[in-house]
C-alpha positions in Angstrom: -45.9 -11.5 103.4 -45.0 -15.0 103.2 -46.4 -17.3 100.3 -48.5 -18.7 102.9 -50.5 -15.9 103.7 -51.1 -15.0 100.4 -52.4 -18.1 99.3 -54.6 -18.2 103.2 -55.6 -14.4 101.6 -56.2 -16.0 98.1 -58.2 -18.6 99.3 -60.5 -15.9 101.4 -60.9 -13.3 98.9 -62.1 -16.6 96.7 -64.6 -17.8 99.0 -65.7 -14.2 99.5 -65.9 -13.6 96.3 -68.2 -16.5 95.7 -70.5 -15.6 98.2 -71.2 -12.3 96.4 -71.5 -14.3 93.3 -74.2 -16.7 94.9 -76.1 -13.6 96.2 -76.3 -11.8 93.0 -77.6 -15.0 91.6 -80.4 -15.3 94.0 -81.3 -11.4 93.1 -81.3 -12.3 89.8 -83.6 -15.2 89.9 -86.1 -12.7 91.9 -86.0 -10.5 89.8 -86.7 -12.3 86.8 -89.7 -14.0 88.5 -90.8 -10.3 88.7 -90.0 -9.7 85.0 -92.1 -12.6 84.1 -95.0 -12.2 86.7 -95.3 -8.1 84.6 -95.0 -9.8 81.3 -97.8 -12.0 82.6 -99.7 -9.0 83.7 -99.2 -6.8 80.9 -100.8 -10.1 78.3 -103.7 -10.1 80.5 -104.3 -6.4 80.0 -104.0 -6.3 76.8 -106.3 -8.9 76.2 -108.8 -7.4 78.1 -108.3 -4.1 76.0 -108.7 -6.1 72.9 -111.6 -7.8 74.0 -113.7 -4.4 75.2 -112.1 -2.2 71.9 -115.2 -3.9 69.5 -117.7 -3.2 72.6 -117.0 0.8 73.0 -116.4 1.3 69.1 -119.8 0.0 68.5 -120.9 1.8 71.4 -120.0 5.1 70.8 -121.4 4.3 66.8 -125.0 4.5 67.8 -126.5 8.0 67.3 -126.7 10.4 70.3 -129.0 9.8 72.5 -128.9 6.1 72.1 -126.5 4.9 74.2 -128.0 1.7 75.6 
């Protein structure tokens, strides 16, 4: 090959290369909005645990057959 072509080769495995690079970013931004959107999720449900813990402790403290 002549130093031509492998600089015209070069330059294409470059651009290519690039392209793979841009794409991979893109997944990685998506899934990182995922990431964040269960991190999210996950906060809620354990707020939601914390906040109905007090209700069923005191719940199942009555005596049995008082369970209002």
């Amino acid at each position: 090959m002549s130093v031509w072509a492998d600089i015209a080769k070069g330059i294409r495995d470059t651009i290519a290369l690039n392209d793979r690079v841009t794409a991979l970013a893109a997944e990685v931004k998506a899934m990182d909005d995922r990431l964040r959107e269960q991190g999210e999720r996950l906060v809620r449900v354990e707020t939601f645990c914390d906040l109905v813990r007090p209700a069923v402790s005191a719940r199942l403290a009555l005596p049995p057959g008082r369970r209002d």
